[in-house]
C-alpha positions as protocol buffer text, in pm:
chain_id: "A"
residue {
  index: 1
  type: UNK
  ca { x: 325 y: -635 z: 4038 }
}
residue {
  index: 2
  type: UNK
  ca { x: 340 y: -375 z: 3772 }
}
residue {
  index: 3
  type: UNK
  ca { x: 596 y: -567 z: 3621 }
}
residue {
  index: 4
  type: UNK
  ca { x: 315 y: -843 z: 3587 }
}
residue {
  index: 5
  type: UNK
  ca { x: 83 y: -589 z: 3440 }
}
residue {
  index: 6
  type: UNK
  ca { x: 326 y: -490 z: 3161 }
}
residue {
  index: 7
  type: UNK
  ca { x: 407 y: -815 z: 3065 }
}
residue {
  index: 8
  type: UNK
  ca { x: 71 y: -888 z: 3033 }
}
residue {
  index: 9
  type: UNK
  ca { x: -4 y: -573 z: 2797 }
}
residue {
  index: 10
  type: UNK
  ca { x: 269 y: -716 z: 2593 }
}
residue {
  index: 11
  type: UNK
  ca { x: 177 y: -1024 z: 2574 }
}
residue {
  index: 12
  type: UNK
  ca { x: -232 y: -924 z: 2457 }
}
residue {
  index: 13
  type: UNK
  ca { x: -49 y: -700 z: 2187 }
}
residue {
  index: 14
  type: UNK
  ca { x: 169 y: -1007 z: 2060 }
}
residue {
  index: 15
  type: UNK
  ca { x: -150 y: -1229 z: 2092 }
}
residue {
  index: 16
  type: UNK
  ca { x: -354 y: -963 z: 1843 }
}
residue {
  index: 17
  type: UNK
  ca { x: -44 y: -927 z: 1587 }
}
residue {
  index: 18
  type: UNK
  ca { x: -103 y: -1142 z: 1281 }
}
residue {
  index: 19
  type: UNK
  ca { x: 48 y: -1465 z: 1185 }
}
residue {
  index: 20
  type: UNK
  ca { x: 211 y: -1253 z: 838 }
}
residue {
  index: 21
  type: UNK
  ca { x: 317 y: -961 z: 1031 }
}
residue {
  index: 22
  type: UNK
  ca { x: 502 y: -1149 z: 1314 }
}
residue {
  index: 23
  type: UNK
  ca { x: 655 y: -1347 z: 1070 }
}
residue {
  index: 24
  type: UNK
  ca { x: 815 y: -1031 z: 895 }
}
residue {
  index: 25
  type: UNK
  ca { x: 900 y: -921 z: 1238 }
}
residue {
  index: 26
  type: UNK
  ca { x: 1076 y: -1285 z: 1295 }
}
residue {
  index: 27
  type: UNK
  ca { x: 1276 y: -1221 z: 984 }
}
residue {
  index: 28
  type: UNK
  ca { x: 1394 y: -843 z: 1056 }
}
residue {
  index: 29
  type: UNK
  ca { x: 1135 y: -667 z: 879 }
}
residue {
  index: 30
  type: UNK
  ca { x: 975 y: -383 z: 1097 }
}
residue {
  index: 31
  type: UNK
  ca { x: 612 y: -333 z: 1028 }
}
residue {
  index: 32
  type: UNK
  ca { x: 291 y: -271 z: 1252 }
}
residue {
  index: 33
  type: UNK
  ca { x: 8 y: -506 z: 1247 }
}
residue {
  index: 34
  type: UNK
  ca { x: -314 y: -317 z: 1188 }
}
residue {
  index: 35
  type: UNK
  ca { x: -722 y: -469 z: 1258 }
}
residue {
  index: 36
  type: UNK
  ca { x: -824 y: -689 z: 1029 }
}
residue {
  index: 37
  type: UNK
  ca { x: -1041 y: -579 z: 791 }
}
residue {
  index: 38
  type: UNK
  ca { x: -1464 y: -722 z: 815 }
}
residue {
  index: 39
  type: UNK
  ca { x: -1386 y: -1020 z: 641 }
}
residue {
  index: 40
  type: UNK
  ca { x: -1074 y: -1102 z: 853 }
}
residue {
  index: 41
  type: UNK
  ca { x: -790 y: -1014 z: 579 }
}
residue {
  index: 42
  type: UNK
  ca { x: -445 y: -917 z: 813 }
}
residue {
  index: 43
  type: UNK
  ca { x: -408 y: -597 z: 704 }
}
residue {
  index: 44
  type: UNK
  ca { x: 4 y: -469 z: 760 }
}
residue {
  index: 45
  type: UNK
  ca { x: 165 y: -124 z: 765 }
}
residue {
  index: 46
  type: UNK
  ca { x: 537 y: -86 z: 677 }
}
residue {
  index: 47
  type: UNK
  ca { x: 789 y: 219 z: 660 }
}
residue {
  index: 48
  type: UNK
  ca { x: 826 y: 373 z: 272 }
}
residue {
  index: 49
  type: UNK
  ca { x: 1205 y: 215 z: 291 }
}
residue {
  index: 50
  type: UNK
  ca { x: 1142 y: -117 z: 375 }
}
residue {
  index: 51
  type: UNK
  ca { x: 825 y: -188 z: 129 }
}
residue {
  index: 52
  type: UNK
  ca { x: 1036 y: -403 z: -125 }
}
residue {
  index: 53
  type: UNK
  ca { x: 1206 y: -586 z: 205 }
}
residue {
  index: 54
  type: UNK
  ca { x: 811 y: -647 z: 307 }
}
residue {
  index: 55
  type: UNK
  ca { x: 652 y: -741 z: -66 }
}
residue {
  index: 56
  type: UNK
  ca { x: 970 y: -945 z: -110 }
}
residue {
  index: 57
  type: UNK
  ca { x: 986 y: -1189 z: 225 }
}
residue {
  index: 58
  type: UNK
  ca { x: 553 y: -1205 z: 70 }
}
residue {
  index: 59
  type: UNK
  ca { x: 663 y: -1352 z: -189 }
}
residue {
  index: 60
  type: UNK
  ca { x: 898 y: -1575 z: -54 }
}
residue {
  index: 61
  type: UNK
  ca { x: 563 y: -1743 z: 195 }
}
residue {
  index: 62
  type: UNK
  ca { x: 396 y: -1784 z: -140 }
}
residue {
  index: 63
  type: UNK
  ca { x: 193 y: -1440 z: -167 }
}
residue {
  index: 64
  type: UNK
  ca { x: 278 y: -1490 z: -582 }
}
residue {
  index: 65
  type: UNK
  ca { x: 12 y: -1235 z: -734 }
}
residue {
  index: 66
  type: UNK
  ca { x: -12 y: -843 z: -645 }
}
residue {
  index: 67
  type: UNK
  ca { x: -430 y: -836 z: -708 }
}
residue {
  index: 68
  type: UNK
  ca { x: -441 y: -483 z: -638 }
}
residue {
  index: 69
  type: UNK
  ca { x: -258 y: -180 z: -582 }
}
residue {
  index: 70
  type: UNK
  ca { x: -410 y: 188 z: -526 }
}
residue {
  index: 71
  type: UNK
  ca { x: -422 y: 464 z: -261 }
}
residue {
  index: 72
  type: UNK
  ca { x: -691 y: 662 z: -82 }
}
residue {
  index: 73
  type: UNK
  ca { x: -657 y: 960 z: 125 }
}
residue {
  index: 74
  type: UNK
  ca { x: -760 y: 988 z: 500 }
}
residue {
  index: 75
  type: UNK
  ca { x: -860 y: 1356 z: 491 }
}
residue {
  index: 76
  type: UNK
  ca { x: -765 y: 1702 z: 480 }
}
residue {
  index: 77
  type: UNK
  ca { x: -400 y: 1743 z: 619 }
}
residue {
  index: 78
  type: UNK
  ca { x: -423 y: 1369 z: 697 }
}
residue {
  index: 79
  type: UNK
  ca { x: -221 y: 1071 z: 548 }
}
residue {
  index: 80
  type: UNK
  ca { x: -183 y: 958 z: 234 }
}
residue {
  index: 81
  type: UNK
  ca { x: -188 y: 619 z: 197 }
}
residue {
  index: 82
  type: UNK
  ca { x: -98 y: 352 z: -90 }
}
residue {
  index: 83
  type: UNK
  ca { x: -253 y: 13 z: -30 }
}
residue {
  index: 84
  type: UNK
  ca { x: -113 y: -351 z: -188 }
}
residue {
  index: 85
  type: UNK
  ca { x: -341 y: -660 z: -190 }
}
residue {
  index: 86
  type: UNK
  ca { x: -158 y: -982 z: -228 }
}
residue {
  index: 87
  type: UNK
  ca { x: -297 y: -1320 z: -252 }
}
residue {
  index: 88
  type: UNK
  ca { x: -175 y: -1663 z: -332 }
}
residue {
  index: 89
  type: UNK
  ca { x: -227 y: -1865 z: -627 }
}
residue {
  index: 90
  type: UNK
  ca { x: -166 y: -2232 z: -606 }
}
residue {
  index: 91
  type: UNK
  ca { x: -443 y: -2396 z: -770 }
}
residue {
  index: 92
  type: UNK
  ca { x: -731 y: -2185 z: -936 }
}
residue {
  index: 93
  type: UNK
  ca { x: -990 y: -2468 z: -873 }
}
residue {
  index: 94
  type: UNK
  ca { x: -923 y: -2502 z: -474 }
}
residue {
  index: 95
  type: UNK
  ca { x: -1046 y: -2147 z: -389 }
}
residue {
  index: 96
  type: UNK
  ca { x: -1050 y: -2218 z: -9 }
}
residue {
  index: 97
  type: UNK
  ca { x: -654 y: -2278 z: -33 }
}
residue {
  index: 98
  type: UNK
  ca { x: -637 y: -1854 z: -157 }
}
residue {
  index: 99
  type: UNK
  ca { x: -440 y: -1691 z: 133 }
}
residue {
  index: 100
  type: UNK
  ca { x: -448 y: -1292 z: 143 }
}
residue {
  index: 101
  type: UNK
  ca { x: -284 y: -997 z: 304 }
}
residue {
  index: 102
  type: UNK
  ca { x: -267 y: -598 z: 272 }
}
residue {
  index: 103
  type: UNK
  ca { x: -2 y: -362 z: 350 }
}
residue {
  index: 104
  type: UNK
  ca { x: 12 y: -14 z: 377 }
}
residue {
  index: 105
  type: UNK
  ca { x: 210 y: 278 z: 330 }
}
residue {
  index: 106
  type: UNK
  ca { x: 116 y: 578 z: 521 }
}
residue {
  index: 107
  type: UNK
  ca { x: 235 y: 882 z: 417 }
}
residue {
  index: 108
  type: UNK
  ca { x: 254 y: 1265 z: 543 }
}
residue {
  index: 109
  type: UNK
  ca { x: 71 y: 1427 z: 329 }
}
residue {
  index: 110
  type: UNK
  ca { x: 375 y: 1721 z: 424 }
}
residue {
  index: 111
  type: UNK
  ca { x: 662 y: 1527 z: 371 }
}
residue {
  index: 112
  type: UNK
  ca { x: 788 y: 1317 z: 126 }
}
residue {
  index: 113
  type: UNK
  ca { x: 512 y: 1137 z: -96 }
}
residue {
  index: 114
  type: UNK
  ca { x: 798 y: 924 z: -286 }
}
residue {
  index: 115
  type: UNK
  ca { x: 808 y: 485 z: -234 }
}
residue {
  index: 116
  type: UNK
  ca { x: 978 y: 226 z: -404 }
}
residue {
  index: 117
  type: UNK
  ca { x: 782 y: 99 z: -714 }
}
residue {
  index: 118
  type: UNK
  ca { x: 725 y: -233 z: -678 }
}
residue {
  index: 119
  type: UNK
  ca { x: 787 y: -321 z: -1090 }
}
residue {
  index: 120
  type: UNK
  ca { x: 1078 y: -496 z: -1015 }
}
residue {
  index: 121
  type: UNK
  ca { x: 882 y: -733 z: -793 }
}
residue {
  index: 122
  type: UNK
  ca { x: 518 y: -736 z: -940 }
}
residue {
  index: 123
  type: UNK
  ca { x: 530 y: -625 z: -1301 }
}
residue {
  index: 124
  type: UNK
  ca { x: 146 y: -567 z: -1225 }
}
residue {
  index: 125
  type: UNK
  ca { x: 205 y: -275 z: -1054 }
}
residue {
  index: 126
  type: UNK
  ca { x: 302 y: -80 z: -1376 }
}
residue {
  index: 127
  type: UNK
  ca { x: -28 y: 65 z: -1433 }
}
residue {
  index: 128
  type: UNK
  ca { x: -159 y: 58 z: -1094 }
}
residue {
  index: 129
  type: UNK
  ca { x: 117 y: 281 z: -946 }
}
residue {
  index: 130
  type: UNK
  ca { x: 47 y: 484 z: -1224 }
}
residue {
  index: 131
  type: UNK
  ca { x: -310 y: 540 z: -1156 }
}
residue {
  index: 132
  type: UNK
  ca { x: -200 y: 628 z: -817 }
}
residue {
  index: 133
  type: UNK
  ca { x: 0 y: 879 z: -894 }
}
residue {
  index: 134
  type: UNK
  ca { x: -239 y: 1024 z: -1097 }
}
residue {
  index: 135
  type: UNK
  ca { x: -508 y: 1044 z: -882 }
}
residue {
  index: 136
  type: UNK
  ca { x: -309 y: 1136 z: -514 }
}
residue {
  index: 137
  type: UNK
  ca { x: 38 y: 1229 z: -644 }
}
residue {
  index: 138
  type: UNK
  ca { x: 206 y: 965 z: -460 }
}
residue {
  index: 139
  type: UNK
  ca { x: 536 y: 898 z: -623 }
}
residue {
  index: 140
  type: UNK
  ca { x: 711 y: 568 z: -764 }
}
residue {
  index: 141
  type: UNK
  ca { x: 1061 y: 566 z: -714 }
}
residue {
  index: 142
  type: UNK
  ca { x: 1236 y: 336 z: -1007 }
}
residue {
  index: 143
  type: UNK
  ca { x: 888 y: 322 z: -1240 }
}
residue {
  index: 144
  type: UNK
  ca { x: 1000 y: 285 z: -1531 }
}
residue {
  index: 145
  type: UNK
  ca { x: 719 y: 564 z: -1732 }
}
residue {
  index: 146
  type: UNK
  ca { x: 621 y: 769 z: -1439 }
}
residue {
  index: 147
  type: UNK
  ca { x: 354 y: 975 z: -1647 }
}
residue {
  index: 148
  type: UNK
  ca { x: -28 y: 1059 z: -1562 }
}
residue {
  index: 149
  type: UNK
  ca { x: -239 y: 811 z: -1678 }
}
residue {
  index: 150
  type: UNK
  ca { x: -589 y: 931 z: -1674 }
}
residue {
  index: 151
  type: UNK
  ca { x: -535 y: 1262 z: -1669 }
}
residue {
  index: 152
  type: UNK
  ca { x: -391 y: 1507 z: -1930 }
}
residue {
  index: 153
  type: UNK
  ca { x: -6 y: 1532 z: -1897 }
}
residue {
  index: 154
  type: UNK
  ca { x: -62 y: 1895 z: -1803 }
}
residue {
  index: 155
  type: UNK
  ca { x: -356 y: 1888 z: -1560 }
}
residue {
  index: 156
  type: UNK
  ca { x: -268 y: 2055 z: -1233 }
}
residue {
  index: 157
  type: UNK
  ca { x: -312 y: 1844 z: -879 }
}
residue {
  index: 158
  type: UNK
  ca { x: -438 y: 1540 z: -763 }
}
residue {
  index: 159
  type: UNK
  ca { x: -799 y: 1493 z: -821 }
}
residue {
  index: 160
  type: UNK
  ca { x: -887 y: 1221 z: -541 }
}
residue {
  index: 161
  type: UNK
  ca { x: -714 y: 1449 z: -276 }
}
residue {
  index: 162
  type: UNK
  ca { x: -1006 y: 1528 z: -55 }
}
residue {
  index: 163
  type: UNK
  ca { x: -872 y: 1874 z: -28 }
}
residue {
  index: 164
  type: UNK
  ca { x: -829 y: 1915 z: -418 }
}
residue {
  index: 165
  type: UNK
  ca { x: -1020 y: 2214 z: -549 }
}
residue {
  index: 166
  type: UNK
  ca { x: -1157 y: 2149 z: -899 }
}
residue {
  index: 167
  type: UNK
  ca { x: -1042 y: 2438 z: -1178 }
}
residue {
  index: 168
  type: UNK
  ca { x: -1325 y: 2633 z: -1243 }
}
residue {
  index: 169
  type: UNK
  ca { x: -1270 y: 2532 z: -1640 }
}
residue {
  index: 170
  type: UNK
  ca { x: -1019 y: 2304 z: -1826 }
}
residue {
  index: 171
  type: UNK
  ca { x: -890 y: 2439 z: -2161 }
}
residue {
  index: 172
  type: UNK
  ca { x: -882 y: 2202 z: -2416 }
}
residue {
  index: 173
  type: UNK
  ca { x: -639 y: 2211 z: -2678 }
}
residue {
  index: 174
  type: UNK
  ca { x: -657 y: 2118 z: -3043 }
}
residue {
  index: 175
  type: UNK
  ca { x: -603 y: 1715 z: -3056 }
}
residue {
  index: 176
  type: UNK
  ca { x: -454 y: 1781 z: -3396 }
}
């Protein structure tokens, strides 16, 4: 009987995995299916390592245009996390035919903060990843200018950290 009960556990946590993430799963790419978000986008998390394995099988069903890349922080001493939006562009004029999905990278805000850039893939990403970096000090492996964007080149931390403590004063130096 409790053999029975497990079965059925697995079977409800099959039944709730998304059509995009059991796919990846179908073609060897490990990833965790997380809730949809409120207006029902499958939202995916995958490992640091196998993020251009994940973004590349996307592209292959037809996910053709990286819409948005960024990161956001869960809290103090919680995960860091880098976010991709993909969605597919057949035809501009049939909206309804747009298919999207997210993935995730969730990272230790402890460990390593370093993933593949996805440049190679999504030339978009470029100034994106950038941003990110920036802002959370998540790294890009393989960007090709992996330099602050917003911030001065010397600036100390990561601003959008929720546990970021603001200098009391930034020096300015002569622009000339």
């Amino acid at each position: 009987m409790e053999k029975d009960g497990l079965a059925k556990s697995s079977d409800t946590a099959i039944e709730k995995e998304g059509f995009i993430s059991q796919s990846l799963s179908k073609d060897g790419i490990p990833n965790q299916s997380l809730p949809d978000d409120h207006i029902g986008i499958e939202n995916i998390s995958v490992e640091p390592r196998k993020l251009c394995d994940a973004v590349s099988k996307l592209r292959n069903y037809g996910f053709n245009y990286l819409q948005c890349q960024g990161g956001y922080d869960e809290g103090p001493g919680k995960n860091l996390v880098s976010f991709y939006h993909f969605i597919t562009v057949d035809d501009l004029n049939k909206i309804e035919k747009v298919k999207e999905v997210r993935l995730k990278v969730f990272l230790k805000r402890d460990s390593d903060l370093s993933i593949p850039s996805l440049y190679k893939i999504f030339k978009g990403s470029d100034w994106q990843e950038r941003e990110t970096y920036d802002m959370y000090g998540i790294n890009f492996i393989d960007h090709p200018n992996p330099k602050r964007l917003l911030m001065p080149e010397d600036w100390k931390g990561w601003p959008l950290r929720k546990d970021y403590i603001q200098p009391d004063f930034y020096e300015l130096q002569d622009a000339y």
